[in-house]
Each structure stands twice: as structure tokens, then as C-alpha cells.
N, C-alpha and C positions, 0 to 999 in steps of 0.2 A: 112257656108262652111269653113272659117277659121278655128272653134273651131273642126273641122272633118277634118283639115290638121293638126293641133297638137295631136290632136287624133292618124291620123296615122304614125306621126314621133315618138310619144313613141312606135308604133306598131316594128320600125326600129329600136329603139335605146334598145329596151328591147333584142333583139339576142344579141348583145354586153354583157348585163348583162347575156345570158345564158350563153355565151361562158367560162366565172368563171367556171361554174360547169360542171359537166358530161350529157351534154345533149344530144341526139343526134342529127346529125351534118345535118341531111337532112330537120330537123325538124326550125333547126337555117338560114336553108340555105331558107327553105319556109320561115322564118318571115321575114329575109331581103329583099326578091325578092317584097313582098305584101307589106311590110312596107314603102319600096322606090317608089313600083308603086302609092301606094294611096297615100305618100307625096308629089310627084310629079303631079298627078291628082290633090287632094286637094289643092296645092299651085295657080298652071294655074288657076282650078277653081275662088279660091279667088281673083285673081287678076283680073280674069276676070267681076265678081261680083262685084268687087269696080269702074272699070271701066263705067258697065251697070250703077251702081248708080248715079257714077259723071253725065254721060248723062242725067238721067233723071231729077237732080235736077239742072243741068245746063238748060237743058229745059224750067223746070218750071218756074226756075227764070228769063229767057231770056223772055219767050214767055208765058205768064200762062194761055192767052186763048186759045190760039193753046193747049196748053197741057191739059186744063181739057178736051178738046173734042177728045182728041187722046188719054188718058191713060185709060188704062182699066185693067183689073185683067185677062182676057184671054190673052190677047195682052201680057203683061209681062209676064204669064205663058210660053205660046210660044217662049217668046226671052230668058228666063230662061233655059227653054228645049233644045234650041240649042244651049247657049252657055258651059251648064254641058255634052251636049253630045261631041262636040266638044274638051272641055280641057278631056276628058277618053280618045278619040279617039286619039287626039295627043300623048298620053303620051302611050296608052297601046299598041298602033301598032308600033311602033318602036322598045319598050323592046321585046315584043314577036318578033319580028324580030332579035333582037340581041341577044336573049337566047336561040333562038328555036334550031339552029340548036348544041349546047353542053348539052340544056335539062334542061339549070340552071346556077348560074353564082357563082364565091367565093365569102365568104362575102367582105363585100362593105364597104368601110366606109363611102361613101357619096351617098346619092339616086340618083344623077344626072348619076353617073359613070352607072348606069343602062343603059341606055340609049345611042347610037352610039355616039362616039366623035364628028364627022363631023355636026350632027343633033343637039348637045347639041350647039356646038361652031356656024353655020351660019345662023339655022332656030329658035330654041328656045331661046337663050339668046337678038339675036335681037328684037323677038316680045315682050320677058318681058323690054327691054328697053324700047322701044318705046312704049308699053300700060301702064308702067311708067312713062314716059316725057309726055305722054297724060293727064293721070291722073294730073299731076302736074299744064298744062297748065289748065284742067277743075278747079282745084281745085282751082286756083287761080281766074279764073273766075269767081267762085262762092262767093266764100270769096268776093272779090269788090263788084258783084251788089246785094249782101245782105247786106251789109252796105249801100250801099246808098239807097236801098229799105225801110232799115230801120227807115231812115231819115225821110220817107212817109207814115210811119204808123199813118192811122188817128183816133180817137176815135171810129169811126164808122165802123171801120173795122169788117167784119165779121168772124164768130168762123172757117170757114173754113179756109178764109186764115193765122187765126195766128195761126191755125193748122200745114198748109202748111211751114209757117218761122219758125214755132220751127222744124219740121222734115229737115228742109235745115241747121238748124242750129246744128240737132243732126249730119248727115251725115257728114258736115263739119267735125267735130269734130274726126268721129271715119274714115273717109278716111285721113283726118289729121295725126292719126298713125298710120294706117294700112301704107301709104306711109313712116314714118319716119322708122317702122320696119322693111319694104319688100326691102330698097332699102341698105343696107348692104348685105343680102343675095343673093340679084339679084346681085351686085357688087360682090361679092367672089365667085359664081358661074361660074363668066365670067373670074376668073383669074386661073391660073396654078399653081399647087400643088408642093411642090417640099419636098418628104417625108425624103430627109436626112439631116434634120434640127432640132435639140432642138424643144418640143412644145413651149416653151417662145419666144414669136414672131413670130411664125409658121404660116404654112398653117391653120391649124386644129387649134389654138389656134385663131385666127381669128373669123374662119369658126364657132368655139363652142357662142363665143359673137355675130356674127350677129345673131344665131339662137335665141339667149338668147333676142335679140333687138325684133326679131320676134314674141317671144312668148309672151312678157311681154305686147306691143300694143293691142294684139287681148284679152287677159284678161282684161285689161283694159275697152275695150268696151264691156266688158255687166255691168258694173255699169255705163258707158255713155245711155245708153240706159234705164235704169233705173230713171236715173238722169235726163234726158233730157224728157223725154215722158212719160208724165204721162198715156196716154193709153196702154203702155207696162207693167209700174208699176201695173198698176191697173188687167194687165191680170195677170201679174206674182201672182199676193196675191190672187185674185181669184183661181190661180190653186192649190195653195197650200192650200188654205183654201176645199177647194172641194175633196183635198186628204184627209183633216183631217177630213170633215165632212163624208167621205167613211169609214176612220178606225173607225171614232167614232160610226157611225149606226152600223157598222157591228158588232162593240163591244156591244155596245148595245143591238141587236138581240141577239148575244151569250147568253148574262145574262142575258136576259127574257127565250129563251127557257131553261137556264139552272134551274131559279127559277120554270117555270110551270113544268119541270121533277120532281125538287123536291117535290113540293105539289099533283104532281098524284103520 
């Protein structure tokens, strides 16, 4: 979900680059409005997503019998489901309330601006603090009693649980940045713009490096995930081996029917 909120921030920041040219202006005004919605959906999401995670590997690590017999693949679909429906629904009923009645908005330089002042400043910047200070308290949580769990790793451990501690130990790692990246732009979002200032120490000069903080953590983690899980690795190489073994048959197929053309 991260790498589908950078997705839709270049969707935002690409109007900026039309506006150079002769584009037309309804067309720059639709990429703003979608680019800001889905960045804004995608962000909530994400964060909501790293939060779900802390929980559950705070669980596991707290509680691991309780947890094998409560975790299940519906069970997380379901909580999945309503917390994606939830961050759209936050974020898409409020802009269509605040655009509906001019039909569209000027462009924006920030996705937030979408969004009513009132709703961005007492309802949404509070809950991204607070499911940030959450995260932080999980995350420290975890971090402790995975070291000291660690302490108690015995020869005879089984392949499940040190399954279990590598995957607590990949999470760590990428809620680690995703928190080091998202709490610059959660903080610049909650402060006040004041546009008649130089960019050099600006609002917008700020605002350009948290996003930069933002985006470089979430890249980061898909070589963490590679690195850390070998069952991720191992699907990654599988898929692309399966694409290469697709083009290669197919290639293959070509050049038989092309030879049995030739010979009839």
C-alpha cells in the first residue's frame, strides 16, 4: 500500500510538470484532484497497515499461543478490508464535500489542501499522531521482547517458530522506517504554510525533504524483504523465472511452427 501512495503522489506531482506546457487546464485540474485523493487515501491506508502489523507482531510476540489459535488468513482479510475501506472513506467523503458544491478545486500544491481545514487540522492530523505515538509505543515493545526472546532460542526450536522471529524481525525493521519516514510529513502537515517566504527554509522546502524522507524508507523496504525472508526471495525468483520460462516457450512455439511452415 505504501508503494500505491508513491504511486499516486507522482500521479499529483506530474500536473505540476504539465503546467510547463500547453496542456489543457481541466485535464491538469482532474490529475490534481485524483492525485491528492489517492495520496491521501494511500498515506491513511499505509499507516494504517503498519499499525495493523505492529499489533499483530506485538501479539505474537506477547502471547504466541493465543496467537496461533486466533490468526488466520480470513480473520486478517477481514480486518484488512475494513481498515482499506475506512482510510477511502475518510479521505474521499470529505473532498467530495468540499469540491462538490464549485464542481473542482485550483490546483493545489499540497494534497492535504484538498480536504476542509477544520477536518484536516482537529479530526485527521490527530488520529495520524496518535496511530503514530501508537506505533512507536508497539514498536518498541517489540523490539524488547524480541531480544529477550531471543536469548531463549534453543537448539530445538522448531522451523515454525524461527520462521515466526525472522518475520518479527523483518517487520521491525521496515515499521522501523516506514515510522522514521512518515513522522516528518505527519509533522509538516500539522504546521502552517506561510507562502510569502524564499523557498530556502520555507514551507515547501521543508515539505519537498519530508516527502523525500517518505519515499526513500518505503523503497528501502522491498530489498528488506528480500533480505530478511527468504520465502519472499524465493517467490520473487520463482516469478520471474515463470515469466522467462512463458517468453521462452512461447518463443519456442514460434520457431517450430515457423520451421514446420517451412518444410510443408
Amino acid at each position: 500500500m505504501a508503494g500505491h501512495w508513491n504511486a499516486a503522489f507522482c500521479i499529483f506531482q506530474l500536473q505540476k510538470f504539465l503546467q510547463l506546457f500547453s496542456v489543457n487546464e481541466h485535464a491538469i485540474s482532474f490529475l490534481n484532484n485524483l492525485g491528492g485523493t489517492l495520496s491521501l487515501a494511500g498515506f491513511l491506508a499505509s499507516n494504517g497497515n503498519a499499525f495493523l502489523i505492529s499489533v499483530d507482531r506485538a501479539y505474537s510476540t506477547l502471547a504466541p499461543f493465543k496467537y496461533k489459535s486466533a490468526a488466520s488468513i480470513q480473520r486478517a482479510s477481514i480486518i484488512l478490508s475494513v481498515a482499506w475501506t475506512s482510510a477511502i472513506l475518510l479521505i474521499v467523503i470529505p473532498i467530495a464535500i468540499n469540491i462538490a458544491p464549485e464542481g473542482g478545486t485550483a490546483n493545489l500544491n499540497y494534497p492535504y489542501d484538498l480536504l476542509p481545514y477544520s477536518y484536516g487540522v482537529y479530526l485527521l492530523s490527530p488520529l495520524l499522531l496518535l496511530g503514530t505515538a501508537t506505533n512507536v509505543v508497539l514498536y518498541v515493545v517489540i523490539v524488547i521482547s524480541f531480544f529477550k526472546m531471543r536469548k531463549k532460542i534453543l537448539p530445538a526450536t522448531s522451523s515454525l517458530e524461527l520462521r515466526n522471529r525472522r518475520m518479527t524481525r523483518t517487520v521491525t525493521m521496515v515499521i522501523g522506517t516506514l515510522l522514521i519516514g512518515n513522522i516528518p510529513i505527519i509533522t509538516m502537515a500539522a504546521m502552517l504554510d506561510n507562502p510569502h517566504v524564499p523557498y530556502l527554509w520555507s514551507y515547501e522546502m521543508f515539505y519537498d525533504i519530508a516527502i523525500l524522507c517518505s519515499i526513500i524508507p518505503t523503497f528501502l523496504n522491498n530489498f528488506l524483504y528480500v533480505w530478511q525472508l527468504p520465502d519472499f526471495n524465493i517467490a520473487v525468483i520463482r516469478l520471474l523465472s515463470c515469466h522467462r520460462n512463458g517468453i521462452a516457450s512461447f518463443d519456442t512455439d514460434i520457431s517450430n511452427r515457423h520451421v514446420s511452415q517451412q518444410r510443408a
